[in-house]
C-alpha positions in Angstrom: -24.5 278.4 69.3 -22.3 275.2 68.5 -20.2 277.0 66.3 -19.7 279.5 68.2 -18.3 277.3 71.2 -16.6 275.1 68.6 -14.4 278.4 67.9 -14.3 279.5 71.4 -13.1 276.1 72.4 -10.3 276.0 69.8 -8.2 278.9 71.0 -8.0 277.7 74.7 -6.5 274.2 73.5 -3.6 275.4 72.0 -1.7 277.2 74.7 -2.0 273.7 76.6 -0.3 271.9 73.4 2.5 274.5 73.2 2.8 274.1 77.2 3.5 270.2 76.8 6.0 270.9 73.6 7.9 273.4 75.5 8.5 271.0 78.6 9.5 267.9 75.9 11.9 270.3 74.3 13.2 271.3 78.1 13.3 267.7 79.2 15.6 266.7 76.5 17.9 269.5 76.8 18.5 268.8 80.6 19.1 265.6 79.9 21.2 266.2 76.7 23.1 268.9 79.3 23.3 266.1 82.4 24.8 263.2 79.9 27.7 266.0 78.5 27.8 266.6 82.4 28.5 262.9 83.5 30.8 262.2 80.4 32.9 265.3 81.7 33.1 264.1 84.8 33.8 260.4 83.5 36.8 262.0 81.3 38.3 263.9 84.4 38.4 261.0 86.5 40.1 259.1 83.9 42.4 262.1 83.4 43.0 262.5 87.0 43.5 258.2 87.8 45.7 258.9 84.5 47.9 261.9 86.5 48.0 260.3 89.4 49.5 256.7 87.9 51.6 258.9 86.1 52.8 260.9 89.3 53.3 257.7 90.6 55.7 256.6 88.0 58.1 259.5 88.4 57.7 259.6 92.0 59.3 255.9 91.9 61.9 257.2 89.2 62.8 260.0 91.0 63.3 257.9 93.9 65.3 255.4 91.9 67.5 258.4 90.5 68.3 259.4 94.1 69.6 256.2 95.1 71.9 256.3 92.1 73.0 259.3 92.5 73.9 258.4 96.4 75.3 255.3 95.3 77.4 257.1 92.9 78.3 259.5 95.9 79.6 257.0 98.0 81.6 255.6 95.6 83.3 259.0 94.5 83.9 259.3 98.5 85.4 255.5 98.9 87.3 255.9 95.3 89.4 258.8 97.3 90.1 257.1 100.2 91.1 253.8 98.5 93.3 255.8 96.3 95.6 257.3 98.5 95.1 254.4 101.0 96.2 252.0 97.9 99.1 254.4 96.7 100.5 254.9 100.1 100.7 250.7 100.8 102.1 250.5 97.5 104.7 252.8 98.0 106.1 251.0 101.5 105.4 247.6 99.6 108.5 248.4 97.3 110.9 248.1 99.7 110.2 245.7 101.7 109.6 243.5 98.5 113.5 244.7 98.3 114.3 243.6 101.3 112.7 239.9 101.2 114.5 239.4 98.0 118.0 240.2 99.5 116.5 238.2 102.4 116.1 235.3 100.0 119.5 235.2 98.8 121.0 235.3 102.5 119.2 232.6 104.0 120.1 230.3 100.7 120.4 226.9 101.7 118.2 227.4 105.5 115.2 225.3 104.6 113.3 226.2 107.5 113.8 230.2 107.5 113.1 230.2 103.6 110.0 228.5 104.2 108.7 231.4 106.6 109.9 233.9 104.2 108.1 232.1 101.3 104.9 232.7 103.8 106.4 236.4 104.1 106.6 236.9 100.3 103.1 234.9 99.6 101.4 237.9 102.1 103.2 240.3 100.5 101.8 239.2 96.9 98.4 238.8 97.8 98.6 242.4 99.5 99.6 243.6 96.2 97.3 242.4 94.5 94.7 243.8 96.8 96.4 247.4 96.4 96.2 246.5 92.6 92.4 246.0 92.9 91.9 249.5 94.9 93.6 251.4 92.2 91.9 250.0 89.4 88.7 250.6 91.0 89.3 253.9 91.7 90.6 254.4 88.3 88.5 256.8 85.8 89.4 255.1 83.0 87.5 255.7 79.5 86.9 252.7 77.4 89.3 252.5 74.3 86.8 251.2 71.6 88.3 249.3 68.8 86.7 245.9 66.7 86.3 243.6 69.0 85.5 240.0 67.7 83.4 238.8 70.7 83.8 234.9 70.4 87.7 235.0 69.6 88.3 236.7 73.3 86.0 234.4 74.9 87.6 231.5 73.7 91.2 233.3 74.0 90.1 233.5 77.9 88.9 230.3 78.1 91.2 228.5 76.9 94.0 230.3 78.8 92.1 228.5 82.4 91.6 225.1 80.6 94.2 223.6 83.1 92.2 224.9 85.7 89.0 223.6 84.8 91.0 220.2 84.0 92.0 219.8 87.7 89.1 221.0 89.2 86.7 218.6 87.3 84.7 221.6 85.5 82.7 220.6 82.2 82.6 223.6 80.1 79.7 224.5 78.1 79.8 227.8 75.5 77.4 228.5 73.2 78.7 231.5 70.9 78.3 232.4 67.2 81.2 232.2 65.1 82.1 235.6 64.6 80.5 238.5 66.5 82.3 242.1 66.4 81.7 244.9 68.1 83.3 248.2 69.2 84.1 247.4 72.4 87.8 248.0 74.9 89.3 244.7 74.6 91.2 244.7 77.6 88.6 245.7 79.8 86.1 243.2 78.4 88.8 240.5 78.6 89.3 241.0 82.5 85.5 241.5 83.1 85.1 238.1 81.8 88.3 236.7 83.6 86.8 237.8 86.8 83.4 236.6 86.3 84.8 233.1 84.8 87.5 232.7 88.2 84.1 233.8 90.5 82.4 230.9 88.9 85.3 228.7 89.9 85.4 229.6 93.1 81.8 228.8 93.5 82.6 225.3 92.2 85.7 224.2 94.4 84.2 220.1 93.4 83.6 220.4 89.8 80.5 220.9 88.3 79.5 222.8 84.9 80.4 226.1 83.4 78.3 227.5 80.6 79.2 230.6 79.0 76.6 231.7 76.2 76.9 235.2 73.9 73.9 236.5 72.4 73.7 238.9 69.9 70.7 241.2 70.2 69.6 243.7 67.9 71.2 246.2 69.6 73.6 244.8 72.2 75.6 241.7 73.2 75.0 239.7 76.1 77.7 237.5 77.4 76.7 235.1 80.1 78.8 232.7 82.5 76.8 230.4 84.8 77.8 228.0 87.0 76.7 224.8 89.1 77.6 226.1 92.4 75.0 226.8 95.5 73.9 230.6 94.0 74.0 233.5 95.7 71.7 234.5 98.6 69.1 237.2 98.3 71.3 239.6 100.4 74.5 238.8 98.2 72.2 239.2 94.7 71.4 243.0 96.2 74.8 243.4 97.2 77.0 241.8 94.6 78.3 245.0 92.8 78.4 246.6 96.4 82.3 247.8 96.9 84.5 245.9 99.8 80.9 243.5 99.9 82.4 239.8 99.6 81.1 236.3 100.5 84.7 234.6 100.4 87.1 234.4 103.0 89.7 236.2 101.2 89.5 239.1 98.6 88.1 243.0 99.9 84.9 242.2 97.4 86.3 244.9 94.4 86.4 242.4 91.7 82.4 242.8 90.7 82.4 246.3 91.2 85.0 246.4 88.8 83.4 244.9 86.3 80.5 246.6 86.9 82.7 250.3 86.3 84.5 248.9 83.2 80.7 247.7 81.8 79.1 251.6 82.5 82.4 253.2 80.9 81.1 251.2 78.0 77.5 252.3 78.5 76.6 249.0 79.1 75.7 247.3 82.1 76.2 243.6 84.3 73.6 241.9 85.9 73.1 238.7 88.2 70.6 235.9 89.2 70.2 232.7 90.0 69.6 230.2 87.7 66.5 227.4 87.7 68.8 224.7 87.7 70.7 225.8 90.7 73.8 228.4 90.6 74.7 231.7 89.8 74.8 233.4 86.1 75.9 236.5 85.7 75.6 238.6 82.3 77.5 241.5 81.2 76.0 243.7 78.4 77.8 245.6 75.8 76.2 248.2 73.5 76.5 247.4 69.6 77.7 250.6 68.1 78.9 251.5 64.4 82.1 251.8 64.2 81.9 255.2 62.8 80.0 256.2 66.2 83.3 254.6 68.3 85.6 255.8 66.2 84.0 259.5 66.9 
């Protein structure tokens, strides 16, 4: 009788012990199949912040890319109408340049009526040199690359606006390697830095301190000139490059945009801030190229 119910009781058992195994086994696969689940989900939403950031980045670009291109728009437009606004000035400026010179010999000996002619003529000049502005901004000129030793021309302009300086009471400060070359047009370069060196004046009509530092960087060359004066305002700072924009009360504000045209025809660049110490710096950038790449 025992044994008999020992081995009746045995078979029943075992369904119950495969029952428990089979919902173990179950158990672990749902949760092996919700942990693949939530590190899915964990890798699209790191894909999908990662999209979106990136979306955001060339949304900004793109945006960035317009404005240039605008920028570049209204410049093509204001390039045409300063040109044939500048050529036709230039053209009635010939004669009557003529005429004040004949004018000059006429009156020779009347103090008083030279005097206002000498006013005359001194209008006359600074027109010209305003028409002389317009056409070399609207001027597609391409950079003439040649070796270019970087400190020479700096000195070479500096030292050409010593007297200046002199009777202005400017200390001058440069900070330059010995010899720096590049390929580089060495005309333009030489009146980028004129300009930015006689804006620095300007700024410093009661003396104060000039520093112009080149850097050599692995590859381009910076060339800074900062100066002692008040600085520039935020609106000027976002405006400085900004054709006919000008803070002084003479000039039609086309010397920086200029520079900043004979810097891209370089494929460099100019930019401006103000420095700790009070003042302006600005800093013009030129690419170092071989000289088998400029000569190409």
């Amino acid at each position: 009788m025992n044994e008999r119910q020992i081995r009746n009781d045995g078979p029943h058992r075992a369904p119950e012990a495969s029952t428990e195994a089979l919902s173990t086994i179950e158990l672990m696969n749902w949760e092996t199949i919700i942990g693949a689940w939530h590190d899915a989900t964990q890798r699209l939403e790191q894909t999908h912040a990662a999209l979106r950031g990136e979306v955001a980045r060339l949304t900004d670009e793109l945006a960035v890319k317009n404005r240039e291109l605008a920028r570049k728009n209204r410049l093509a437009d204001l390039g045409q109408i300063a040109s044939h606004v500048a050529h036709e000035v230039r053209n009635n400026l010939v004669p009557v340049s003529l005429y004040t010179s004949l004018l000059r010999r006429r009156l020779n000996g009347r103090a008083d009526d030279l005097e206002v002619l000498g006013k005359i003529e001194s209008g006359l000049t600074a027109l010209d040199a305003m028409v002389h502005d317009m056409l070399n901004f609207t001027a597609d000129r391409e950079a003439k690359l040649l070796p270019l030793n970087v400190p020479a021309l700096v000195d070479d302009v500096l030292s050409s606006l010593r007297p200046q300086f002199d009777a202005q009471g400017i200390r001058l400060i440069v900070d330059s390697p010995s010899s720096l070359v590049v390929a580089a047009d060495p005309e333009a370069v030489r009146r980028a830095l004129l300009n930015l060196v006689l804006n620095a004046v300007d700024a410093m009509p009661h003396g104060g301190e000039l520093v112009v530092t080149t850097v050599a960087c692995r590859d381009r060359v910076e060339i800074e000139i900062a100066d002692s004066g008040p600085g520039l305002t935020d609106e000027a700072k976002r405006r400085a490059f900004e054709p006919f924009f000008t803070t002084k009360a003479s000039g039609i504000g086309l010397g920086l945009a200029i520079v900043q045209r004979l810097m891209e025809a370089h494929g460099g660049g100019i930019g401006v801030c103000n420095c700790p110490e009070g003042g302006a710096a600005f800093t013009i950038r030129l690419p170092r190229r071989k000289f088998a790449e400029a000569a190409a």
